[in-house]
MARBA-3410 file (N, C-alpha, C, O; in Angstrom, 1 decimal):
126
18.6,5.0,-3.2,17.1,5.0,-3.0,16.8,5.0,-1.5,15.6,5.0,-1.2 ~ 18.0,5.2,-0.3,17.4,4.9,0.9,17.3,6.2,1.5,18.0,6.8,0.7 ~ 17.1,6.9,2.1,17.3,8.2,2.6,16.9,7.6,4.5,16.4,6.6,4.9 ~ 17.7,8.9,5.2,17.5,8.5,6.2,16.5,9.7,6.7,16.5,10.8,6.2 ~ 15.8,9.5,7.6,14.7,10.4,7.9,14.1,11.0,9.3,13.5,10.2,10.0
14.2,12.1,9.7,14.2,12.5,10.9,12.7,13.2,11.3,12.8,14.4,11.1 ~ 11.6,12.7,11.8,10.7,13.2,12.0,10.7,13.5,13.8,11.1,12.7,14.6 ~ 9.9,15.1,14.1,9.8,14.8,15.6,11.5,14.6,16.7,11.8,15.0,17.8 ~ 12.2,14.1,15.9,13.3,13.9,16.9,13.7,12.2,16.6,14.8,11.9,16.9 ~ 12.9,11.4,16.2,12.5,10.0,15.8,13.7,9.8,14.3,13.5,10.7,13.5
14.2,9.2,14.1,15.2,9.0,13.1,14.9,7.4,12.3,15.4,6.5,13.0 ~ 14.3,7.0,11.3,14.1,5.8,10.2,14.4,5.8,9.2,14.7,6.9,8.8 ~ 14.7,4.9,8.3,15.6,4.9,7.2,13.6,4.6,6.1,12.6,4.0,6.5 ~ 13.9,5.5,4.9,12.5,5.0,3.9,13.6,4.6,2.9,14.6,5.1,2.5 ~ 12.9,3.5,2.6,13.9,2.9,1.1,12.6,2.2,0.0,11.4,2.3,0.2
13.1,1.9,-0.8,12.2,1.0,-2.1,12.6,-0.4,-2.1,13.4,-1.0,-1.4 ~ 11.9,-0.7,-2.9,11.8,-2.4,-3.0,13.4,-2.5,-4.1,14.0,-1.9,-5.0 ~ 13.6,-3.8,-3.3,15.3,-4.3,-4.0,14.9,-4.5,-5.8,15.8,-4.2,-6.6 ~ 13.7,-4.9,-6.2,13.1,-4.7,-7.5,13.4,-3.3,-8.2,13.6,-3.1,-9.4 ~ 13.3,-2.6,-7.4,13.9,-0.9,-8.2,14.9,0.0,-7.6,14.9,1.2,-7.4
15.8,-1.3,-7.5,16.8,-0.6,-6.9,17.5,0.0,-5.4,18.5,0.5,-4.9 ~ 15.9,-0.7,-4.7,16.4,0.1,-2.9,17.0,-1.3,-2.5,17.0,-2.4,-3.1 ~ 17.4,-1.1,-1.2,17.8,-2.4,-0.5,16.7,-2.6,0.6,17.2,-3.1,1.6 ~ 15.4,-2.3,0.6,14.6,-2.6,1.6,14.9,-2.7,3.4,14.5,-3.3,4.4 ~ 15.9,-1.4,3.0,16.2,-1.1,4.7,14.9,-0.3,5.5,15.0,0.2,6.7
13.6,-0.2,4.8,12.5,0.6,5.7,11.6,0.7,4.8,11.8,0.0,3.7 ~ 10.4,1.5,5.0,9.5,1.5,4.4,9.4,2.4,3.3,10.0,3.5,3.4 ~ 8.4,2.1,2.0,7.8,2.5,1.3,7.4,4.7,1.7,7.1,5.1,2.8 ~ 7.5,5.2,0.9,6.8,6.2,1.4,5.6,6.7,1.1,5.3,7.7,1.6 ~ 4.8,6.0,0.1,3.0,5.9,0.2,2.7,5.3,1.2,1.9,5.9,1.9
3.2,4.0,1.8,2.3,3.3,2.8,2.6,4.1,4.3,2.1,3.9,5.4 ~ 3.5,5.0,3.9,3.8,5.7,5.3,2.8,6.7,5.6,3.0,7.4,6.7 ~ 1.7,7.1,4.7,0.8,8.2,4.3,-0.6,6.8,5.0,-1.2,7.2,6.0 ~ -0.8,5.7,4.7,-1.7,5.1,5.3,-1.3,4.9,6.6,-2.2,4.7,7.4 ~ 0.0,5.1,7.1,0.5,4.8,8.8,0.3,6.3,9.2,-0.1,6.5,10.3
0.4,7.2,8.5,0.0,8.6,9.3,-1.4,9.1,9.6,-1.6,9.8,10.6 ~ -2.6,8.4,8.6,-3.6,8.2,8.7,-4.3,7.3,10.2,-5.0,7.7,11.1 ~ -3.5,6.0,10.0,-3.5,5.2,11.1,-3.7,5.9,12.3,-4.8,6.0,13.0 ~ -2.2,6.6,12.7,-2.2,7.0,13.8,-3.1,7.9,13.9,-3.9,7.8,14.8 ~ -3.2,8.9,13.2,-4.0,10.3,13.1,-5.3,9.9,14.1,-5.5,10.4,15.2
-6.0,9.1,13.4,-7.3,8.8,13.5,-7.5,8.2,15.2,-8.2,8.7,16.2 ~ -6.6,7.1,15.0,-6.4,6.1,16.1,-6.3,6.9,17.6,-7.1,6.9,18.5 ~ -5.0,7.7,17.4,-5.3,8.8,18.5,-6.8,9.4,19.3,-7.3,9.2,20.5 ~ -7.3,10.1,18.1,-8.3,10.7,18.1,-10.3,9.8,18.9,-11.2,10.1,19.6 ~ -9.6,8.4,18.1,-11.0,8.0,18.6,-10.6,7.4,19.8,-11.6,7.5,20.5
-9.4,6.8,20.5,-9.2,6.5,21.6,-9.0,7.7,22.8,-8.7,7.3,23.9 ~ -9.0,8.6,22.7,-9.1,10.0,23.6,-10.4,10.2,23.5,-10.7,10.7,24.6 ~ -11.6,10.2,22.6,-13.0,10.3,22.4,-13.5,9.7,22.8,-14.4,10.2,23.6 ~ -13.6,8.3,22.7,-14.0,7.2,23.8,-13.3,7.2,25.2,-14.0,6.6,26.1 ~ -12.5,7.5,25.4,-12.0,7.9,26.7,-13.4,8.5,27.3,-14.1,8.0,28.2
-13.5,9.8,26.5,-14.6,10.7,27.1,-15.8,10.2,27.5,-16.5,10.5,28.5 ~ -16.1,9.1,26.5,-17.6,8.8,26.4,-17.6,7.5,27.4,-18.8,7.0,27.4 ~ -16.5,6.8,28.2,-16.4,6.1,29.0,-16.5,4.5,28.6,-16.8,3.5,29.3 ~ -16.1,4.4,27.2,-16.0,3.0,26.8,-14.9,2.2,27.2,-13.8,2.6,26.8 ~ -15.0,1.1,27.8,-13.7,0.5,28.2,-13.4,-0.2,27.1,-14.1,-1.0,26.6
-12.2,-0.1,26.8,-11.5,-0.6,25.3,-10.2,-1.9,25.9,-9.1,-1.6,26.5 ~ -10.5,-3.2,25.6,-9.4,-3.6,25.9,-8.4,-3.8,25.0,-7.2,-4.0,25.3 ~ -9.1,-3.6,23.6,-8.1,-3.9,22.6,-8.7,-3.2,21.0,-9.6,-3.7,20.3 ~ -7.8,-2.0,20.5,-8.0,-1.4,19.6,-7.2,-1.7,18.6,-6.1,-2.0,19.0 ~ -7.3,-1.6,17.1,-6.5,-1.7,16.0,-7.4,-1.0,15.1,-8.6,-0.9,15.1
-6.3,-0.5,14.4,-6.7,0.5,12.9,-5.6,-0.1,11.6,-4.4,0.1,11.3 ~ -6.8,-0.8,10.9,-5.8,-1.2,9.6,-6.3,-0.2,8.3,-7.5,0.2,8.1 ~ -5.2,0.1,7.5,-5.9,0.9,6.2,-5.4,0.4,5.5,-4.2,-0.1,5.7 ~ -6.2,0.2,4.3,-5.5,-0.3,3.4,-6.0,0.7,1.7,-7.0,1.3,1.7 ~ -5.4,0.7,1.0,-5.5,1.9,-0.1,-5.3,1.5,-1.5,-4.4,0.7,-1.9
-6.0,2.0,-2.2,-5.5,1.8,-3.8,-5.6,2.6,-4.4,-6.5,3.5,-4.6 ~ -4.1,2.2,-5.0,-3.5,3.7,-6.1,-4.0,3.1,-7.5,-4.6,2.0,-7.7 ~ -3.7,4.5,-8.5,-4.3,4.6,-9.8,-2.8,3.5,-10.5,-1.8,3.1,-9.9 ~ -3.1,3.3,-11.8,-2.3,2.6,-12.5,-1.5,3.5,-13.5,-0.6,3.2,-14.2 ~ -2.0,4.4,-13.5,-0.9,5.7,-14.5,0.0,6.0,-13.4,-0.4,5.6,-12.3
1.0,6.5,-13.6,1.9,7.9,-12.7,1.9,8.8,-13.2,2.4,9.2,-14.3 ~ 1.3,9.7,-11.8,2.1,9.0,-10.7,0.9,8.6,-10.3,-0.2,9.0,-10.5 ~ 1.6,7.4,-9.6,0.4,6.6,-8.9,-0.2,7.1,-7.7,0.6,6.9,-6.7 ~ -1.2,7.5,-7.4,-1.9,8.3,-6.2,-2.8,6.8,-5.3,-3.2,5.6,-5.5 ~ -2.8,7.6,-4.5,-4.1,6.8,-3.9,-5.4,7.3,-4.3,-5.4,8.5,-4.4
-6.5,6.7,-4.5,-7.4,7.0,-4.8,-9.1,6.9,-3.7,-10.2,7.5,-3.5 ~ -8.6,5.9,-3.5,-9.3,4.9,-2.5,-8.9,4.5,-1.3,-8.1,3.6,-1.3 ~ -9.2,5.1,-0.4,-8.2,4.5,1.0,-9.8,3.9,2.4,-10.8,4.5,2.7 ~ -9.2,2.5,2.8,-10.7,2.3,3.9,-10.2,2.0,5.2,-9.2,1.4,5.2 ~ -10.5,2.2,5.8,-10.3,2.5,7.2,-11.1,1.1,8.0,-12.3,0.8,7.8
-10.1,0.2,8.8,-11.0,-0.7,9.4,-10.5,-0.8,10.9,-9.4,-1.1,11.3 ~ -11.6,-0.4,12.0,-11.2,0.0,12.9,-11.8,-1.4,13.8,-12.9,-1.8,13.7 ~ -10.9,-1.8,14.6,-11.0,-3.0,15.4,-11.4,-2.5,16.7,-11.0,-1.4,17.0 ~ -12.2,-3.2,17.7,-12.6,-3.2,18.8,-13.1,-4.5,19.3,-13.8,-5.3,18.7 ~ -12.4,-4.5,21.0,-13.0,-5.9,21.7,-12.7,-4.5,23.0,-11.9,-3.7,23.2
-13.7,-4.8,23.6,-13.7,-4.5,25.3,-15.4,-4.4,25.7,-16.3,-4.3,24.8 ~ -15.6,-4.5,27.5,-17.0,-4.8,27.7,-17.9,-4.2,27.8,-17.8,-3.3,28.7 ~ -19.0,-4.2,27.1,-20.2,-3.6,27.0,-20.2,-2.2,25.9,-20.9,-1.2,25.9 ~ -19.4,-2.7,25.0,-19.1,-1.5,23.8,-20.4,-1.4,23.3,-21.1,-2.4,23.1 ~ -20.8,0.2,23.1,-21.5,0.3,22.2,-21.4,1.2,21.0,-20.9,2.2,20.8
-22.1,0.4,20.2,-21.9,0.7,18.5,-21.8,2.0,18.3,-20.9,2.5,17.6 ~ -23.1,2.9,18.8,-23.6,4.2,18.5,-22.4,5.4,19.0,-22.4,6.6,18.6 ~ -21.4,4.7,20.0,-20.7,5.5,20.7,-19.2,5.5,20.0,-18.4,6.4,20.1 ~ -18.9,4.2,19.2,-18.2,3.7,18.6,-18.2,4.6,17.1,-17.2,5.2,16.6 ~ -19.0,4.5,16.7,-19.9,5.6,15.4,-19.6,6.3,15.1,-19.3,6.5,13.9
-19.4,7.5,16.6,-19.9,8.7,16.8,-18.2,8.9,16.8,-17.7,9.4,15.8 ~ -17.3,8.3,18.1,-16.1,8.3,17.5,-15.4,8.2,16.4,-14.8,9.2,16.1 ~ -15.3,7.4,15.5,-14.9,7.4,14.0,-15.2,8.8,13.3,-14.3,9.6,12.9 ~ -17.1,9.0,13.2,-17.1,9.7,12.6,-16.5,11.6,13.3,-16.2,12.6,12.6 ~ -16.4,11.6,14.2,-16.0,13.0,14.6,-14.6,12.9,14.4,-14.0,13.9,14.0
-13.9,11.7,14.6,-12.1,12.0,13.8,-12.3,12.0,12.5,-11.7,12.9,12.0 ~ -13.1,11.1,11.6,-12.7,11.2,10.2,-13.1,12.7,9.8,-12.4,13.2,8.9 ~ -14.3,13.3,10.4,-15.0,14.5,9.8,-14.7,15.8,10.4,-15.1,16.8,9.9 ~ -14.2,15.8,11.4,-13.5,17.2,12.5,-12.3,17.1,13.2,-12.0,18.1,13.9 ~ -11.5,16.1,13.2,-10.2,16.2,14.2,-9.3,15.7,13.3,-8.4,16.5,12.9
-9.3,15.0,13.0,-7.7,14.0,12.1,-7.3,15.1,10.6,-7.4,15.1,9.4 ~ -7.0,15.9,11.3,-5.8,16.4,9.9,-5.1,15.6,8.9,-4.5,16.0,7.9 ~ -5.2,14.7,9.1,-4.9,13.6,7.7,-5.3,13.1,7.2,-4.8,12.8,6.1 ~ -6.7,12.6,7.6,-7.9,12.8,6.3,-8.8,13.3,6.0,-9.8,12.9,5.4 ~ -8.4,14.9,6.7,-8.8,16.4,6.0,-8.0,16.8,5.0,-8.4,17.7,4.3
-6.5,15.9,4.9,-5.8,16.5,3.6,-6.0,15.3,2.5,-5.7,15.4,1.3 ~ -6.4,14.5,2.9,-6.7,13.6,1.9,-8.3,13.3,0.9,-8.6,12.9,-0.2 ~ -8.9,14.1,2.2,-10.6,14.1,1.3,-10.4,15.6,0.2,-11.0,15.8,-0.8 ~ -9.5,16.5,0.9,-9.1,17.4,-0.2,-8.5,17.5,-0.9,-8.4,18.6,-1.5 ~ -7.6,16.5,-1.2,-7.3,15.5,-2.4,-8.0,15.2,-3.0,-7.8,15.6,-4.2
-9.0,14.5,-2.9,-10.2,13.7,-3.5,-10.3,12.2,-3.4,-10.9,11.5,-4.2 ~ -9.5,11.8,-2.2,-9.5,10.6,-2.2,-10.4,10.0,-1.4,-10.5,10.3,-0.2 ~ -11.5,8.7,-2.1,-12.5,8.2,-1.4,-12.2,7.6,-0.2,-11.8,6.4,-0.1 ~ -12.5,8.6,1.2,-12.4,7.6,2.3,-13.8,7.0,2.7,-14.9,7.5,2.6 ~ -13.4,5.7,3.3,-14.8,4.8,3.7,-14.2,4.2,5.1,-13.0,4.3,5.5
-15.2,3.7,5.7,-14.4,3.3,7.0,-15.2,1.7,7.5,-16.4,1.7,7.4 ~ -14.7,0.9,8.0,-15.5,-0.1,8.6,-15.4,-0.3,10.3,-14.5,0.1,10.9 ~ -15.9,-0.8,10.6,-16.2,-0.9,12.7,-16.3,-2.1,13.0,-17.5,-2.5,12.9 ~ -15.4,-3.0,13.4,-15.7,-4.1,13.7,-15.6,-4.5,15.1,-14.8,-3.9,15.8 ~ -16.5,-5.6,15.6,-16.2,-5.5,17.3,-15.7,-7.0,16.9,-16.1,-7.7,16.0
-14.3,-7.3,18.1,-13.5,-8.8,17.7,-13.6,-9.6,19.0,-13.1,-10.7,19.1
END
């Protein structure tokens, strides 16, 4: 169940849960589809706010997703919760980033809304 895996030049082991057989030497490979998302996005709105001059002291992107209960099990539902603390952030600029990666830049969930998978996103300032 473990395969070793070479992306980029980057080398990780993906395995399954010791429950079905893997020995949990690495990760799952659905939730590695919410970590590709992660970054996709994450990139995109921290180079965008770059632009727009927000000082960011501290950013985080968690996703979290729910698959269907037949198989194969897909994701169905995936939400986007994007973390922000730094000074004098503003929301509208914050927004505008999210929305131009989720809806023009992040190739990963441009392959996922054509999927059909419900993306939603939340903005929190921490």
């Amino acid at each position: 169940m473990q395969f070793e895996t070479e992306v980029n030049g980057h080398h990780f082991m993906i395995d399954a849960d010791e429950s079905v057989g893997g020995g949990n030497a690495g990760p799952r490979p659905k939730p590695l589809m919410l970590a590709a998302l992660a970054g996709c996005t994450g990139m995109d709105v921290v180079s965008l706010l770059k632009k727009m001059r927000q000082e960011i002291d501290f950013f985080n992107v968690v996703v979290e997703g729910d698959t269907t209960d037949e198989h194969p099990k897909t994701y169905f539902k995936i939400k986007v919760i994007y973390e922000f603390r730094g000074k004098d952030l503003d929301m509208d600029k914050l927004e505008k980033a999210v929305s131009l990666s989720e809806e023009r830049y992040c190739g990963v969930s441009a392959v996922y809304r054509k999927a059909g998978i419900d993306l939603t996103h939340e903005i929190k300032i921490v």
